[in-house]
LUMLO-562095 format. One record per residue (C-alpha): residue in one letter; x, y, z. Coordinates in steps of 0.1 Angstrom, whole numbers, padded with zeros to 4 digits. Example, Ala and Ser with C-alpha at 12.3 -4.5 7.8 and 13.67 -1.06 7.14 Angstrom:
// LUMLO-562095
R   residuo       x       y       z
R         A    0123   -0045    0078
R         S    0137   -0011    0071
// end
This chain:
// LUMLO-562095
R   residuo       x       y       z
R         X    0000    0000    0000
R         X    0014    0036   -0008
R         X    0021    0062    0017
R         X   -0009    0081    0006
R         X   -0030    0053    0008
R         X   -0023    0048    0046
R         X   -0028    0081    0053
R         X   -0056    0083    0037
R         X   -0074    0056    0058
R         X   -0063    0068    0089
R         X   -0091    0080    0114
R         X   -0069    0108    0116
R         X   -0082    0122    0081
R         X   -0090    0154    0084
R         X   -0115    0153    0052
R         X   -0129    0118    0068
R         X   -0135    0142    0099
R         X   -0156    0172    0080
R         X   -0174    0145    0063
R         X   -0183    0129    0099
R         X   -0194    0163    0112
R         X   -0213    0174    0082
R         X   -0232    0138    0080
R         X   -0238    0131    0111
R         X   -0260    0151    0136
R         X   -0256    0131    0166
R         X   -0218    0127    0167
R         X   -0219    0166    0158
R         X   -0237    0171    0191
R         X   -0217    0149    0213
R         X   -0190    0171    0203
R         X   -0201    0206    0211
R         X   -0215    0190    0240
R         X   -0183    0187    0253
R         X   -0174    0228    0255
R         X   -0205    0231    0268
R         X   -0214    0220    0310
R         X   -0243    0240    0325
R         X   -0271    0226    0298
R         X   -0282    0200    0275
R         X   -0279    0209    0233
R         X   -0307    0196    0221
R         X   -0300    0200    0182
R         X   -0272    0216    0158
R         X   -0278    0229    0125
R         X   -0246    0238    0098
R         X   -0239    0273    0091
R         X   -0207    0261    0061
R         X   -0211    0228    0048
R         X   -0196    0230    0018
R         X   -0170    0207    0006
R         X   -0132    0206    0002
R         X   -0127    0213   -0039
R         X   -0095    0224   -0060
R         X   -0082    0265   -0052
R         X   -0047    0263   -0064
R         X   -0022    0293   -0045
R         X   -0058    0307   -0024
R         X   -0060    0299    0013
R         X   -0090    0276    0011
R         X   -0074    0243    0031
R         X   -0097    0254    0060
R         X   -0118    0225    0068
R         X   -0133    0237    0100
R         X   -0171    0230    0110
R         X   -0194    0261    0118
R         X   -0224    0250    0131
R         X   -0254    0269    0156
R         X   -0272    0252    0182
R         X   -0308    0250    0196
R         X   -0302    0286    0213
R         X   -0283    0304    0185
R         X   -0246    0294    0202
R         X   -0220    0290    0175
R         X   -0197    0264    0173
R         X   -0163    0259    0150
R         X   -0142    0230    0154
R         X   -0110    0214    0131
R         X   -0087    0187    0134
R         X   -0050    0195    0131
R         X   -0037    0160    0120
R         X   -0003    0178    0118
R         X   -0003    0195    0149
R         X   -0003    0236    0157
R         X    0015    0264    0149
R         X    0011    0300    0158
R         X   -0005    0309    0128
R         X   -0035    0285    0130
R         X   -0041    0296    0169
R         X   -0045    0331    0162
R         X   -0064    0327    0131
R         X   -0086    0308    0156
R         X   -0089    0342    0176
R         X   -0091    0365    0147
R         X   -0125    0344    0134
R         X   -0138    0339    0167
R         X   -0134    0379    0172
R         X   -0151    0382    0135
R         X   -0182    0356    0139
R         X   -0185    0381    0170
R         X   -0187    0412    0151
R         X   -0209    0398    0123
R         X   -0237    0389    0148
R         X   -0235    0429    0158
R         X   -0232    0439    0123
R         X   -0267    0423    0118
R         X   -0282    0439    0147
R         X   -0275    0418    0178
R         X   -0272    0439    0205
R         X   -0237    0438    0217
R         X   -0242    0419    0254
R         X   -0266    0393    0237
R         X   -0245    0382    0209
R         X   -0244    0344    0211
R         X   -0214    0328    0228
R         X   -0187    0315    0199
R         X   -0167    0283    0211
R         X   -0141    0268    0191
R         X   -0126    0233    0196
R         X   -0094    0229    0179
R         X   -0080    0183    0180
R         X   -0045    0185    0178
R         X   -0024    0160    0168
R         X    0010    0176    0183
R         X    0021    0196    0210
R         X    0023    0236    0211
R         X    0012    0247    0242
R         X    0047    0256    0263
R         X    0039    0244    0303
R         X    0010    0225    0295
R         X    0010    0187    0287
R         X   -0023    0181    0293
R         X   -0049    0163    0273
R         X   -0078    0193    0276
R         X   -0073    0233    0280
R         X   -0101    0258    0280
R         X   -0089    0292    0270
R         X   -0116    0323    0281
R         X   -0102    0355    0294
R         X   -0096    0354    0335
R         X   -0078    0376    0359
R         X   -0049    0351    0364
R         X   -0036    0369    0394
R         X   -0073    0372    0414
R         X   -0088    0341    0396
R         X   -0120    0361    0381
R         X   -0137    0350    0352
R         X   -0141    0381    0331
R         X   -0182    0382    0334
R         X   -0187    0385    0300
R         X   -0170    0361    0281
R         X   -0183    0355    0245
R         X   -0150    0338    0229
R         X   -0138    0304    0242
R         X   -0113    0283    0225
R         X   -0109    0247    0234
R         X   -0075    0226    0225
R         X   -0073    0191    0228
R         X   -0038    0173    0227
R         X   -0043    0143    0213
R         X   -0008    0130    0224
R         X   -0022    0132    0256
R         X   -0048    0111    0257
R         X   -0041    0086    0287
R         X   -0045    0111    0309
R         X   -0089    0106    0305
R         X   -0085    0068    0305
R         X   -0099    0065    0337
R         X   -0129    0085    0322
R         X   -0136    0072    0290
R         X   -0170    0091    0282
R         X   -0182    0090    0246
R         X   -0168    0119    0236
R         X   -0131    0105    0250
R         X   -0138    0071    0232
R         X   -0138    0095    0201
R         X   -0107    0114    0207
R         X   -0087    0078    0213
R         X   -0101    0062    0181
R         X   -0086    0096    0164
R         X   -0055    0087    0182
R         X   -0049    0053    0182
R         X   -0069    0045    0151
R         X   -0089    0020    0170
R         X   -0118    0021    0192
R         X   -0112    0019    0234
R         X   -0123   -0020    0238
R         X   -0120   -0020    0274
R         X   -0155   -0012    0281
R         X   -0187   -0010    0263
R         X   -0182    0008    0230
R         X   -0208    0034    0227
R         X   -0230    0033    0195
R         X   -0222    0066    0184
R         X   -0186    0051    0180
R         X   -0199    0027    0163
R         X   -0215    0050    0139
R         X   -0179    0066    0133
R         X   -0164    0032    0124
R         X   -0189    0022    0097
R         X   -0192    0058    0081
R         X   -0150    0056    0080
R         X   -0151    0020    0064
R         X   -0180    0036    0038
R         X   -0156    0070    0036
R         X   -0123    0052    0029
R         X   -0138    0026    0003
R         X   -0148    0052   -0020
R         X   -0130    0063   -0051
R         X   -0141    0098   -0055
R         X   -0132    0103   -0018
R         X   -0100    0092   -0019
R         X   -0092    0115   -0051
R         X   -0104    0145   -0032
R         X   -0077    0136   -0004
R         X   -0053    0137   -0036
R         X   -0062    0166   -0046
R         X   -0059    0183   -0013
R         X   -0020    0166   -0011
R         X   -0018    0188   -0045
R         X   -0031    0218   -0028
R         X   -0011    0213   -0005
R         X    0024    0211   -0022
R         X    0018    0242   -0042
R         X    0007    0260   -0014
R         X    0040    0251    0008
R         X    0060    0256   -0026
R         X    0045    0294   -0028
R         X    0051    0302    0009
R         X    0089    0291    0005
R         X    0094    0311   -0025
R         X    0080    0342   -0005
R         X    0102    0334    0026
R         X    0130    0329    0006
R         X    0123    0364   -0013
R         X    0115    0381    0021
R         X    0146    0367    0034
R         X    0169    0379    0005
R         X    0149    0411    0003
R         X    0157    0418    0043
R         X    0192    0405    0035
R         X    0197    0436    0009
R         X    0175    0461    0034
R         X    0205    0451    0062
R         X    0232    0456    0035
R         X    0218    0490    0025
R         X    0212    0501    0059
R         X    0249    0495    0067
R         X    0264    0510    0039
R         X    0245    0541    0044
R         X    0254    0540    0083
R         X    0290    0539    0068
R         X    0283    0568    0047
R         X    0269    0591    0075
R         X    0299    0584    0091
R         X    0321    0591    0068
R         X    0308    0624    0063
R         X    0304    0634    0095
R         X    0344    0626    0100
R         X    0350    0645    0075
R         X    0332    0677    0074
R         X    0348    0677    0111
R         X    0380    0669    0098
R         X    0378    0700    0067
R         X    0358    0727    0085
R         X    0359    0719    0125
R         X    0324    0713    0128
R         X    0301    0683    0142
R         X    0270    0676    0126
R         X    0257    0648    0134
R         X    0220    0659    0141
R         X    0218    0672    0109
R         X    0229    0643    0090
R         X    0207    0618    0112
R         X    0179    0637    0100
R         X    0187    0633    0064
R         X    0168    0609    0040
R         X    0185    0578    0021
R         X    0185    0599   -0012
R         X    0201    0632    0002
R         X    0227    0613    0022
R         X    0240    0595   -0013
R         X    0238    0634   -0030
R         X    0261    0648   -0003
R         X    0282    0615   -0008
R         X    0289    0624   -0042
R         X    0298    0660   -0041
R         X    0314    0658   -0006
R         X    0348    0676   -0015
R         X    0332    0698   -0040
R         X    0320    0718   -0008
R         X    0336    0751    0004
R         X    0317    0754    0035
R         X    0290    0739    0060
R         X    0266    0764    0046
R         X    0272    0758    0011
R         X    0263    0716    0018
R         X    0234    0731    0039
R         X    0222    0748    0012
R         X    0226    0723   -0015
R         X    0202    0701    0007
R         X    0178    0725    0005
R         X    0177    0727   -0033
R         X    0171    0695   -0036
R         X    0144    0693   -0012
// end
């Protein structure tokens, strides 16, 4: 079996996972049920469920779930089979902030805007001091422990890698996260039916042809988009490479000037150099012993001006 092929059956299929979402309500719930504690979700209807298709060099990899619940809460969650970076978590915070203002911009008042919780499965570790399998992120007073009362952003991070640390509390949504992880379901008790569900709506996923070329085409995606961003960092890095260059040579001119207008006419200036532009510098530069006086150098910045 080729490499792509074993990816591609993994549980840890991140197109697998929007399918499971999108397809099935139940599982969907049991999820958000999981960033929510002090009520029950009765239902949860899709906001985005569109699928993954070809966008060759446009930042369209995102295969997040937005959904709403029975009281209006929103809900956006995404598998990281390659683990985090720092881009991904504050693009997390930038859309929470956004699905924010949008319910405002449609005429929400501002302190009954529905809460927006996102639920980010990792598959690696990013947070630094914090190997555990579940962190809740909402803003707090760290110092006096206070909630701040009106919290309408929450982002939720599992670690994956950290799994064994719930083994001792293996609820249905925890049965899920370990059949992510291990790619088998936990046998050691009961395995609930919505797990069930998961596995038969995989083996159905995995055996179909047209799925399996729209995890291909996303590898293409994929390749060009990593190919792009390369070519821009290596041009960024060449560009800031030439910036440094210019910067010193120019330092080196000021210098030079400075030493020796002090040297020819016994006079520092330094403050008026600093002030010059890159342009007027390189002008003094190349008529710097055609000048009689201070004044007369003064003077020809001023012309130029």
């Amino acid at each position: 079996m080729n490499k792509n092929r074993e990816n591609f059956i993994k549980y840890s299929n991140d197109l697998y996972f929007h399918h499971l979402l999108v397809e099935n309500e139940r599982i969907r719930t049991l999820i958000y049920q999981e960033l929510v504690s002090d009520r029950k979700i009765i239902s949860t209807k899709l906001k985005n469920a569109q699928q993954y298709g070809k966008s060759y060099y446009e930042k369209k990899l995102i295969l997040d779930i937005l959904a709403v619940d029975d009281i209006g809460d929103i809900y956006n969650i995404e598998l990281q089979p390659y683990g985090l970076n720092e881009e991904i978590l504050v693009r997390f915070e930038l859309y929470n902030a956004e699905l924010l203002r949008q319910q405002v911009k449609q005429g929400e008042d501002y302190t009954s805007a529905h809460v927006v919780r996102s639920l980010i499965i990792s598959y690696g570790h990013i947070l630094d001091n914090a190997p555990l399998y579940k962190c809740h992120f909402r803003m707090v007073d760290d110092e006096h422990h206070i909630v701040y009362p009106f919290n309408r952003a929450e982002i939720t991070i599992i670690q994956l890698e950290y799994i064994n640390q719930a083994i001792n509390e293996m609820t249905t949504f925890n049965q899920l996260m370990y059949l992510f992880k291990n790619e088998k379901p936990y046998d050691k008790i009961e395995i609930d039916y919505r797990i069930k569900e998961a596995i038969q709506m995989h083996d159905r996923y995995i055996s179909s042809d047209e799925s399996y070329q729209e995890y291909l085409d996303r590898l293409d995606n994929e390749i060009l988009l990593r190919s792009r961003d390369r070519k821009i960092e290596e041009a960024n890095k060449k560009f800031e490479k030439a910036n440094n260059e210019i910067d010193h040579l120019l330092s080196k001119a000021k210098e030079n000037i400075v030493k020796y207008i002090k040297m020819q006419f016994h006079e520092d200036i330094s403050n008026f150099i600093s002030a010059l532009s890159k342009q007027q510098i390189l002008d003094i530069q190349d008529h710097l012993f055609d000048y009689t006086s201070i004044k007369e150098l003064k003077n020809s910045v001023k012309k130029r001006q």
